[in-house]
ROKOLTI-653874 format. One record per atom (N, C-alpha, C): residue in three letters; z, y, x; residue number from 1. Coordinates in steps of 0.02 Angstrom, whole numbers. Layout:
! ROKOLTI-653874
<node aa="ALA" up="Z" north="Y" east="X" i="NUM"/>
...
This chain:
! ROKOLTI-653874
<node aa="UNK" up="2844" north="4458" east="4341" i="1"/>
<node aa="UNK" up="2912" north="4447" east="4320" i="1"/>
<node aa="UNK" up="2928" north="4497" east="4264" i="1"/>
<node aa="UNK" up="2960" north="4488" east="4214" i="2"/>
<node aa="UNK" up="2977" north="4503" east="4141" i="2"/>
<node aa="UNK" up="3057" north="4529" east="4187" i="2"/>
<node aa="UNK" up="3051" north="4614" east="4145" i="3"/>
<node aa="UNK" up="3111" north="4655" east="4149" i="3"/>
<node aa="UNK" up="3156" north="4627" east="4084" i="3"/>
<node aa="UNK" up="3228" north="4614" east="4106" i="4"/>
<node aa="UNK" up="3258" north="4597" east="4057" i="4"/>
<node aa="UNK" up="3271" north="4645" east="4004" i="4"/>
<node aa="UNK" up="3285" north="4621" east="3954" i="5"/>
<node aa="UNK" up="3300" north="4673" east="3892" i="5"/>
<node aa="UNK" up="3354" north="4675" east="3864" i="5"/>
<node aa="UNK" up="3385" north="4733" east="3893" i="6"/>
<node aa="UNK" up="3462" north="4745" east="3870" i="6"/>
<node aa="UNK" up="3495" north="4731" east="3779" i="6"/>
<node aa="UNK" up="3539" north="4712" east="3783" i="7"/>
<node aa="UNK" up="3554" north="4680" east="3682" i="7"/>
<node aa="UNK" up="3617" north="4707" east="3678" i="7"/>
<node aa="UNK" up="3601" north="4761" east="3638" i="8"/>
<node aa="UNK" up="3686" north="4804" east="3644" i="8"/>
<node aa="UNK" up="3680" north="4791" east="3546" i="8"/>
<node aa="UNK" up="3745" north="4763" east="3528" i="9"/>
<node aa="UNK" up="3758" north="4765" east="3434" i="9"/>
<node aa="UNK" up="3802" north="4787" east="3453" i="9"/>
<node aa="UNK" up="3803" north="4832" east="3382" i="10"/>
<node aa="UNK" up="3830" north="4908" east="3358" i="10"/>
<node aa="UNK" up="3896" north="4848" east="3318" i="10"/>
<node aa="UNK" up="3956" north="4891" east="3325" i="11"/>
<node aa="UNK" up="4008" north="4879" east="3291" i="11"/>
<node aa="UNK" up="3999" north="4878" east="3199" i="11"/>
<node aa="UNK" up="4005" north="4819" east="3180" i="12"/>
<node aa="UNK" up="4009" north="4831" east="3082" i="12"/>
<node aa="UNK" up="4072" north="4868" east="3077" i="12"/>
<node aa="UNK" up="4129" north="4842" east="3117" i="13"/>
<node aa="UNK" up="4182" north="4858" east="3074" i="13"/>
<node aa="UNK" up="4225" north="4889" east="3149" i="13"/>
<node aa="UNK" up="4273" north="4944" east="3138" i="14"/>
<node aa="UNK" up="4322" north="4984" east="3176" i="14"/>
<node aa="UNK" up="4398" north="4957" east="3172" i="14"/>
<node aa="UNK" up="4407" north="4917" east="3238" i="15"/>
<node aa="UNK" up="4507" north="4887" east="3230" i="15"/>
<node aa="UNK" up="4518" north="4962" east="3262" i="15"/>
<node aa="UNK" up="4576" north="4965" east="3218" i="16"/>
<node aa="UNK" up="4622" north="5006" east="3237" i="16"/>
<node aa="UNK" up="4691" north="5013" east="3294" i="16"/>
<node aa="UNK" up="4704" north="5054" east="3307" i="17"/>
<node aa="UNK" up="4739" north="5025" east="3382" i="17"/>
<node aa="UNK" up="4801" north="4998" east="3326" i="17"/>
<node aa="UNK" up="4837" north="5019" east="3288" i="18"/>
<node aa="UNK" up="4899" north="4972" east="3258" i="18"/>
<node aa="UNK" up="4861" north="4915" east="3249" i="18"/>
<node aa="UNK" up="4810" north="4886" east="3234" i="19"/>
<node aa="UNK" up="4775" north="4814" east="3213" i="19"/>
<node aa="UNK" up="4773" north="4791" east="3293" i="19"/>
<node aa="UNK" up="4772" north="4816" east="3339" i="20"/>
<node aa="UNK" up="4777" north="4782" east="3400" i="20"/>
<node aa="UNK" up="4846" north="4768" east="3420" i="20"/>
<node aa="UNK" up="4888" north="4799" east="3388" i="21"/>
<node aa="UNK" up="4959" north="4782" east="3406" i="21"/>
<node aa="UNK" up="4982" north="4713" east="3365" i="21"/>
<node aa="UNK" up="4951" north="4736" east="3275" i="22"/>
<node aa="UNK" up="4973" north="4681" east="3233" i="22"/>
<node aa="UNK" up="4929" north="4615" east="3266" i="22"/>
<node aa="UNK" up="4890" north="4626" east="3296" i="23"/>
<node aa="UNK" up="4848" north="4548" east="3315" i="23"/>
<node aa="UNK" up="4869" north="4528" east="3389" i="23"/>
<node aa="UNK" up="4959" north="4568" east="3425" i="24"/>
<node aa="UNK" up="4969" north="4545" east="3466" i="24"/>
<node aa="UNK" up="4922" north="4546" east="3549" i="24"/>
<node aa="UNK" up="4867" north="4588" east="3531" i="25"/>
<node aa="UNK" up="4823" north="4619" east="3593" i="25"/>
<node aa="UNK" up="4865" north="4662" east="3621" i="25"/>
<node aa="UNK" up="4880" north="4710" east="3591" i="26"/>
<node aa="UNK" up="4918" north="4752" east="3626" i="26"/>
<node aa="UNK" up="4975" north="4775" east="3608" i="26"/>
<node aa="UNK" up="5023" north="4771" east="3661" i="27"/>
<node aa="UNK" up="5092" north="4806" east="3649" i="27"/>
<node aa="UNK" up="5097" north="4856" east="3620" i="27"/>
<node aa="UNK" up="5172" north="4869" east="3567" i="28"/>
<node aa="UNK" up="5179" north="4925" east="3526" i="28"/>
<node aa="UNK" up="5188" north="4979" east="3584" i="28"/>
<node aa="UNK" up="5211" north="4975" east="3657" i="29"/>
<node aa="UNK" up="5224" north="5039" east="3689" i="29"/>
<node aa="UNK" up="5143" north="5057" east="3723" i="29"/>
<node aa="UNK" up="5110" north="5007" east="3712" i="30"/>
<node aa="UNK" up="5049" north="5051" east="3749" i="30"/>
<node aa="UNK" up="5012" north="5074" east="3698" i="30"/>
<node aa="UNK" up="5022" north="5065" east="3626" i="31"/>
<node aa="UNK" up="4984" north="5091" east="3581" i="31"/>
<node aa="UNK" up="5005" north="5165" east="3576" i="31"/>
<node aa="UNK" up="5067" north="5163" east="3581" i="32"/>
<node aa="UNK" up="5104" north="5241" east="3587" i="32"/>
<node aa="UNK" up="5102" north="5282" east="3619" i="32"/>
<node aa="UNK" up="5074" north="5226" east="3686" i="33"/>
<node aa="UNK" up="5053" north="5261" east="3751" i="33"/>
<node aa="UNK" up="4997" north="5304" east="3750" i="33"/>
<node aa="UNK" up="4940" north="5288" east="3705" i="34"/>
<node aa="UNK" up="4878" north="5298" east="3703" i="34"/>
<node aa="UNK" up="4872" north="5354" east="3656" i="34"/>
<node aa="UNK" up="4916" north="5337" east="3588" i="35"/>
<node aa="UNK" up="4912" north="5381" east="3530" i="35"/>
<node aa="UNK" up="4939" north="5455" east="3532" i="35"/>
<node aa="UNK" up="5005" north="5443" east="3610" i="36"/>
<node aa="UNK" up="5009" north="5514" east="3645" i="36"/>
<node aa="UNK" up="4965" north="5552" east="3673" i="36"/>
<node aa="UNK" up="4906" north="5505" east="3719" i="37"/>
<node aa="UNK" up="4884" north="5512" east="3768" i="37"/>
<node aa="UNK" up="4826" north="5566" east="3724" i="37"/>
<node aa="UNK" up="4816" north="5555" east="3659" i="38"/>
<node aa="UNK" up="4753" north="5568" east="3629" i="38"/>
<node aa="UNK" up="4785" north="5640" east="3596" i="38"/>
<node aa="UNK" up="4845" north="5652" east="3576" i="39"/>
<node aa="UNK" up="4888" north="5712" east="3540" i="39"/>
<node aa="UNK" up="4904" north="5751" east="3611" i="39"/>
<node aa="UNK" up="4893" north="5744" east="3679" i="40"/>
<node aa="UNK" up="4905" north="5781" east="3724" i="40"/>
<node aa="UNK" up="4837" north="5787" east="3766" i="40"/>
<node aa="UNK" up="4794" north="5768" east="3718" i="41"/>
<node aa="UNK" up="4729" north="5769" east="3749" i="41"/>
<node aa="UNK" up="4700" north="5755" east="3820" i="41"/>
<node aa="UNK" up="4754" north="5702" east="3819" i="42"/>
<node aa="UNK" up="4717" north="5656" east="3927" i="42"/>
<node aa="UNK" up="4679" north="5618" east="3905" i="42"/>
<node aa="UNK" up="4649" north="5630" east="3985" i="43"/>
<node aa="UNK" up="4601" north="5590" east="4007" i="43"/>
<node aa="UNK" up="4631" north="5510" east="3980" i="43"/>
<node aa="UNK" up="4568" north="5455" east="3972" i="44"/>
<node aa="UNK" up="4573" north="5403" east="3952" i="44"/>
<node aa="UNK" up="4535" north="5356" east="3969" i="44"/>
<node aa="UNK" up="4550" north="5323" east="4027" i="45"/>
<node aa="UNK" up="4492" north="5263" east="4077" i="45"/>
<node aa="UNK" up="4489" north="5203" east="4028" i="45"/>
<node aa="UNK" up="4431" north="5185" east="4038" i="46"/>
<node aa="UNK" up="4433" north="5117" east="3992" i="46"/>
<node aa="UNK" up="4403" north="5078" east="4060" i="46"/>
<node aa="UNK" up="4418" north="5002" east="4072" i="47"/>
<node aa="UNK" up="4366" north="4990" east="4136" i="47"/>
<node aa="UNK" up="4403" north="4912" east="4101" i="47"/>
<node aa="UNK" up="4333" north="4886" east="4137" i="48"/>
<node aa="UNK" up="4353" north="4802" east="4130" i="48"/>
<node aa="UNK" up="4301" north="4758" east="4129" i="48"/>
<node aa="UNK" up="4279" north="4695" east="4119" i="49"/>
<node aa="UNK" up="4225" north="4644" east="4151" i="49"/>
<node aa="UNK" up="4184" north="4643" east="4073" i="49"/>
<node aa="UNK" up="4114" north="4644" east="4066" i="50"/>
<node aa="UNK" up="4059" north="4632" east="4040" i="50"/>
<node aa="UNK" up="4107" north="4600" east="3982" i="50"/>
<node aa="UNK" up="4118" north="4605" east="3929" i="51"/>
<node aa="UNK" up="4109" north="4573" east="3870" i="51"/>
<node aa="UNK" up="4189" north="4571" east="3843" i="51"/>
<node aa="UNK" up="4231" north="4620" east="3877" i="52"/>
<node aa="UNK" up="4306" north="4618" east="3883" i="52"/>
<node aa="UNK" up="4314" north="4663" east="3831" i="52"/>
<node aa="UNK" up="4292" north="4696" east="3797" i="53"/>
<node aa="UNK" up="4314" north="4722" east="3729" i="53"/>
<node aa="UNK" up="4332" north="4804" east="3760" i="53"/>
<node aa="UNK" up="4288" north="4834" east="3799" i="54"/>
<node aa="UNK" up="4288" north="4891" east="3824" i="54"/>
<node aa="UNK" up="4257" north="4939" east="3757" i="54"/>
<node aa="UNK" up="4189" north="4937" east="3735" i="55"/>
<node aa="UNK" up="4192" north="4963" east="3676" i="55"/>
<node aa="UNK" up="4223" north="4957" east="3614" i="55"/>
<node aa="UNK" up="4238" north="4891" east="3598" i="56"/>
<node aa="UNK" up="4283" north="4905" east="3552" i="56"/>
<node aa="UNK" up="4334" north="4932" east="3568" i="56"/>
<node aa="UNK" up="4374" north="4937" east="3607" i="57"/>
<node aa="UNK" up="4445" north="4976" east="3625" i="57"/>
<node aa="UNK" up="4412" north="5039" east="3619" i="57"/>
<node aa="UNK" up="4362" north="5083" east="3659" i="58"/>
<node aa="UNK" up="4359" north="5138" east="3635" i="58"/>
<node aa="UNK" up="4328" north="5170" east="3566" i="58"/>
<node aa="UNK" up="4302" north="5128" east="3529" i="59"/>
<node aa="UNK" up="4301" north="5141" east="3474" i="59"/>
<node aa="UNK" up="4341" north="5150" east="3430" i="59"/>
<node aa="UNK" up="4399" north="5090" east="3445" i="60"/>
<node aa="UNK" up="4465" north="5125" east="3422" i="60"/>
<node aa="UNK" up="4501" north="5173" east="3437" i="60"/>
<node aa="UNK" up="4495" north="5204" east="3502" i="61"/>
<node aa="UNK" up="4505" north="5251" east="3543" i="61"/>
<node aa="UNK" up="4500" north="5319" east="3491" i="61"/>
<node aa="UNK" up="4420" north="5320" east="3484" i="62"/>
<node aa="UNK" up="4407" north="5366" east="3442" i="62"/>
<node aa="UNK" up="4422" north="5380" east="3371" i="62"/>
<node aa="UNK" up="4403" north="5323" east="3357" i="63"/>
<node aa="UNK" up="4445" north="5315" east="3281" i="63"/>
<node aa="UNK" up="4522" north="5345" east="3272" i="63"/>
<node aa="UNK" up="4562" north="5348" east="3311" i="64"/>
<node aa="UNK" up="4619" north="5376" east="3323" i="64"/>
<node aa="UNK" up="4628" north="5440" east="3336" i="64"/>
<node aa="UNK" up="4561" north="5483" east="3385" i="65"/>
<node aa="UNK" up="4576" north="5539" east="3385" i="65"/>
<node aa="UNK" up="4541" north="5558" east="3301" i="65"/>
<node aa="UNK" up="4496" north="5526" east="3274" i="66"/>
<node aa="UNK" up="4472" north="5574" east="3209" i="66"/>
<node aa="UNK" up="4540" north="5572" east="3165" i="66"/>
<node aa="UNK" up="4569" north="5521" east="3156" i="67"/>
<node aa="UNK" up="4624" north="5521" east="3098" i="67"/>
<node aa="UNK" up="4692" north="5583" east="3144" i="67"/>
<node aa="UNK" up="4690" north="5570" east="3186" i="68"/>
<node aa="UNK" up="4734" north="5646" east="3223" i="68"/>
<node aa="UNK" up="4708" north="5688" east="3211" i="68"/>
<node aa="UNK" up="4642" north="5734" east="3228" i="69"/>
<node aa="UNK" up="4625" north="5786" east="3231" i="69"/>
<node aa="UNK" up="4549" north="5783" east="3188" i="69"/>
<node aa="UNK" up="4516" north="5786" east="3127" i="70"/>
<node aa="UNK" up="4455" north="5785" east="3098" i="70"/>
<node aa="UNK" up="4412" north="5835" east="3130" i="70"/>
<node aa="UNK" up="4431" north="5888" east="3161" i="71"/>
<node aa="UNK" up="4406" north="5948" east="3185" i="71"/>
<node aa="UNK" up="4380" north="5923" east="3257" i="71"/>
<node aa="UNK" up="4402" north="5884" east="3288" i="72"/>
<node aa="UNK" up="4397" north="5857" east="3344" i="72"/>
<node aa="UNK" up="4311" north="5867" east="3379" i="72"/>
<node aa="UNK" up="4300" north="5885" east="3418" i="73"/>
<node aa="UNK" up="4232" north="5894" east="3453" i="73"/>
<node aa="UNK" up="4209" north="5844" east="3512" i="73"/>
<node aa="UNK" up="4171" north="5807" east="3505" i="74"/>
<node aa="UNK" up="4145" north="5746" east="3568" i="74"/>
<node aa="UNK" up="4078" north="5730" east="3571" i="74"/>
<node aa="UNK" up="4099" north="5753" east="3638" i="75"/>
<node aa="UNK" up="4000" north="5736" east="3668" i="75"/>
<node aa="UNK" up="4017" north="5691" east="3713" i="75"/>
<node aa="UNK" up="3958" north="5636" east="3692" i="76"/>
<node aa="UNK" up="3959" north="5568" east="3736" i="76"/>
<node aa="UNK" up="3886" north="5549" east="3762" i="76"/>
<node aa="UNK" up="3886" north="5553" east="3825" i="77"/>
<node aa="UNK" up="3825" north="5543" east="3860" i="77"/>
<node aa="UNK" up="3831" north="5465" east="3880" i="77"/>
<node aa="UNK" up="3782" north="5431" east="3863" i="78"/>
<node aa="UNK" up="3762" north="5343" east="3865" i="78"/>
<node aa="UNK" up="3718" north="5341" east="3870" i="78"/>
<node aa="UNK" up="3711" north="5263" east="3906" i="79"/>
<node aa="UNK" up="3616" north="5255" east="3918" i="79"/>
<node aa="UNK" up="3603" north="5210" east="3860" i="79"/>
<node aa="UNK" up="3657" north="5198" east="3809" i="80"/>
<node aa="UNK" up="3625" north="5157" east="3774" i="80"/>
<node aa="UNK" up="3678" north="5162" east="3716" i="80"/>
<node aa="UNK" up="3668" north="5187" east="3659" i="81"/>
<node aa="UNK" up="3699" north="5212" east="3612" i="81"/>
<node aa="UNK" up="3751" north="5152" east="3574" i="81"/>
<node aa="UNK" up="3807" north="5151" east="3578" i="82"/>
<node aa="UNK" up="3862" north="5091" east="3570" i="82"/>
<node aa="UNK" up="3935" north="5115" east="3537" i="82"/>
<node aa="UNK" up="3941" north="5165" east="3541" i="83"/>
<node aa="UNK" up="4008" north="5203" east="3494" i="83"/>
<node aa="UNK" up="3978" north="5236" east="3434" i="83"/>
<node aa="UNK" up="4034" north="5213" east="3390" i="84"/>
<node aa="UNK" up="4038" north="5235" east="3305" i="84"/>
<node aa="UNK" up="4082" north="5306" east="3317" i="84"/>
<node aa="UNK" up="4058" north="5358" east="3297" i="85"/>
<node aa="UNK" up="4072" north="5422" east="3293" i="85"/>
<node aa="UNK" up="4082" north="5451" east="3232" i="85"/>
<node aa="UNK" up="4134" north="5424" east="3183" i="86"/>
<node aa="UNK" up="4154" north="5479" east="3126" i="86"/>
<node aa="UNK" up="4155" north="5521" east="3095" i="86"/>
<node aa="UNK" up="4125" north="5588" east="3143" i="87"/>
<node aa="UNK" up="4149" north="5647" east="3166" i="87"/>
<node aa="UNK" up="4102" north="5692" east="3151" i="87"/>
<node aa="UNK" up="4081" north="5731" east="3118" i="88"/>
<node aa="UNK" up="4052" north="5791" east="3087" i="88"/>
<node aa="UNK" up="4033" north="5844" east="3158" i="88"/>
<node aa="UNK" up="4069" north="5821" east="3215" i="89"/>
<node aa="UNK" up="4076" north="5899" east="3263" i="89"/>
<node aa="UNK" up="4038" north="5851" east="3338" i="89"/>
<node aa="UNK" up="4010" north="5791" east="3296" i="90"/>
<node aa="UNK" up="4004" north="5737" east="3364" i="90"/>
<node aa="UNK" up="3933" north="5746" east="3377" i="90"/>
<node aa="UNK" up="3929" north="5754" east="3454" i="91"/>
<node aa="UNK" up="3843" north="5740" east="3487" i="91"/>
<node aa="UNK" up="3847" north="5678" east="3529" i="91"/>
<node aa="UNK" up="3795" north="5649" east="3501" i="92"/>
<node aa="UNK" up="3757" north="5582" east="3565" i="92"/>
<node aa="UNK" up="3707" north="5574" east="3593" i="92"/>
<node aa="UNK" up="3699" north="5601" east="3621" i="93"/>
<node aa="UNK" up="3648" north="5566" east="3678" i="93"/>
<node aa="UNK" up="3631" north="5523" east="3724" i="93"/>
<node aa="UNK" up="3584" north="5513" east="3746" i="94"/>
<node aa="UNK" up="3566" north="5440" east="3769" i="94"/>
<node aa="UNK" up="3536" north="5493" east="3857" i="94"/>
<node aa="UNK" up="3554" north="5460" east="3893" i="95"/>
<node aa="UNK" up="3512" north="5471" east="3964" i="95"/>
<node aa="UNK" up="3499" north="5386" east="3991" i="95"/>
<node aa="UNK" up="3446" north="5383" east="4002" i="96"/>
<node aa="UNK" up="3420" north="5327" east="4038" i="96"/>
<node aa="UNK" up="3435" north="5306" east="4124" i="96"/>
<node aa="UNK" up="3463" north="5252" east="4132" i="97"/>
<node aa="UNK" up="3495" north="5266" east="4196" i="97"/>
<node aa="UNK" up="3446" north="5257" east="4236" i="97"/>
<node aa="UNK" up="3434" north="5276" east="4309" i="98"/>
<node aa="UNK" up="3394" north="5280" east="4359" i="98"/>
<node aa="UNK" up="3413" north="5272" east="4400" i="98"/>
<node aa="UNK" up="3370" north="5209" east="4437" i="99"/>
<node aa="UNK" up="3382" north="5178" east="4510" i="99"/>
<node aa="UNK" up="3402" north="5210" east="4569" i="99"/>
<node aa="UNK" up="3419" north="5213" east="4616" i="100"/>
<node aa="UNK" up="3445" north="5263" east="4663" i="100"/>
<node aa="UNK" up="3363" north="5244" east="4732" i="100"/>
């Protein structure tokens, strides 16, 4: 039996959280919600079903803290490298996940 082979494509292009508001995805108060959340530096859950636009939301995520803060520092541990990182102060690494 053939191990499946995971197919992760990398984002071409970065929506912006106002481009999620102008395209009616998301409300102007939760964009505000978020754009606080990122200037008061909280925590920020992203969760949701296989193909629900979890990375792209946090890509915009991020995209938001670089245009706030360019100085900004983020280390992101993934098993499979999927966020666009802007960021001059940014580390990625990859850990491979393991069966229990």
């Amino acid at each position: 039996m053939r191990q499946p082979l995971p197919f992760v494509k990398k984002a071409l292009s970065i929506f912006s959280l106002d481009e999620y508001v102008l395209s009616g995805v998301m409300s102007k108060e939760h964009c505000e919600a978020i754009k606080k959340a990122i200037a008061t530096h909280r925590n920020i859950l992203v969760i949701g079903g296989t193909g629900s636009g979890k990375t792209t939301l946090v890509n915009a995520i991020i995209n938001e803290m670089v245009l706030f803060d360019p100085t900004e520092r983020v280390f992101i541990i993934e098993d499979t490298v999927k966020f666009n990182v802007p960021l001059k102060t940014a580390c990625n690494t990859t850990q491979p996940l393991k069966s229990p």
